[in-house]
C-alpha distance (Angstrom), angle and dihedral (degrees) to the residues before:
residue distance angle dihedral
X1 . . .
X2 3.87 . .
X3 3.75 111.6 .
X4 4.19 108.0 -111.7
X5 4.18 118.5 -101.5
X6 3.48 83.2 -132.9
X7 3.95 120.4 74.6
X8 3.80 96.9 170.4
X9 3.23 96.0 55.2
X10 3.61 90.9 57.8
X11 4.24 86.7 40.6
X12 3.58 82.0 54.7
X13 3.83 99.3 48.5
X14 3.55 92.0 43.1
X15 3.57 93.6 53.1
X16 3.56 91.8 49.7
X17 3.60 97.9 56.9
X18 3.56 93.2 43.8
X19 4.11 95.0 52.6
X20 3.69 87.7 42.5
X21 4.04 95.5 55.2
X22 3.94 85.4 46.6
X23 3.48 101.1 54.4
X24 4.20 88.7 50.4
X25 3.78 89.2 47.6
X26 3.95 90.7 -113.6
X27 3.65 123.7 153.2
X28 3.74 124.3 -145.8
X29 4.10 90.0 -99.1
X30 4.03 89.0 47.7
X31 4.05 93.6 59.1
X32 3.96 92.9 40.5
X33 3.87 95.5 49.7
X34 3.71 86.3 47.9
X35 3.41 98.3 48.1
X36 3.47 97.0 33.7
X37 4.03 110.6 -119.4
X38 3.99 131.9 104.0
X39 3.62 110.1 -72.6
X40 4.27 84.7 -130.3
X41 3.90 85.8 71.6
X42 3.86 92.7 48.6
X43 4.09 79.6 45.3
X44 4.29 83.1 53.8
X45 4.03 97.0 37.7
X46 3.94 86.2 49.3
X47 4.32 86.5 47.1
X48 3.74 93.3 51.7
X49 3.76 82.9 -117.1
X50 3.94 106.3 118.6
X51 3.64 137.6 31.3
X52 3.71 122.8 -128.7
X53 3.39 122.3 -144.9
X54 4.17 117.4 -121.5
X55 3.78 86.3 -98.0
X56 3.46 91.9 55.4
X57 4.17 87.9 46.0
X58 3.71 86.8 54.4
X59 3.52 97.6 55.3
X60 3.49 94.5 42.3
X61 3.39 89.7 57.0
X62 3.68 98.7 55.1
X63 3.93 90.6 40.2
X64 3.60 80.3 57.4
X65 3.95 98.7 48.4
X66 3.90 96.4 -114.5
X67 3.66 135.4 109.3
X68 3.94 110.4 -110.8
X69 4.07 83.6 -106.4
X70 3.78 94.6 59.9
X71 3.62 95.2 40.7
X72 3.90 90.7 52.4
X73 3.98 91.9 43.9
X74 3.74 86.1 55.2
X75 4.21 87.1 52.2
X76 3.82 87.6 47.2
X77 4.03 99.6 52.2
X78 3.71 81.6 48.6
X79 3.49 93.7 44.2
X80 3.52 96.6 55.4
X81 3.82 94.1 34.3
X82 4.10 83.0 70.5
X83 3.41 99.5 36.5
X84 4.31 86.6 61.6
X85 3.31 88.2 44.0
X86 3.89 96.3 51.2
X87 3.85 89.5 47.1
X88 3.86 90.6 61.2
């Protein structure tokens, strides 16, 4: 897989997922056994280090209690969050 052009978005994703898990009390091993993936990916998603595929989004978002729209509204005020920041 090629690595994605766009490392905020990924800083914004993994954020996401990782304020998301906190605020339902999940650990890392809760949201991969419910979404069914390693819990060293979730480890990588949360480090900005991999890129999940939209499957993978999906299931996050259910694991996470969300619809897929939520969850990626969450990535977006995130995403753009950083990107003001980085402008500055």
């Amino acid at each position: 897989m090629r690595p994605s052009r766009n490392a905020l978005l990924l800083q914004a994703l993994g954020t996401a997922l990782k304020e998301r898990r906190n605020e339902l009390g999940l650990t890392q091993e809760d949201v991969a056994g419910a979404a069914e993936i390693d819990r060293p990916f979730i480890t990588m998603i949360e480090a900005a280090k991999k890129q999940p595929t939209i499957s993978v989004l999906w299931k996050l978002a259910d694991a996470l209690q969300l619809s897929p729209s939520d969850f990626a509204k969450r990535v977006d005020q995130r995403y753009v969050s950083y990107r003001t920041k980085a402008r500055q």
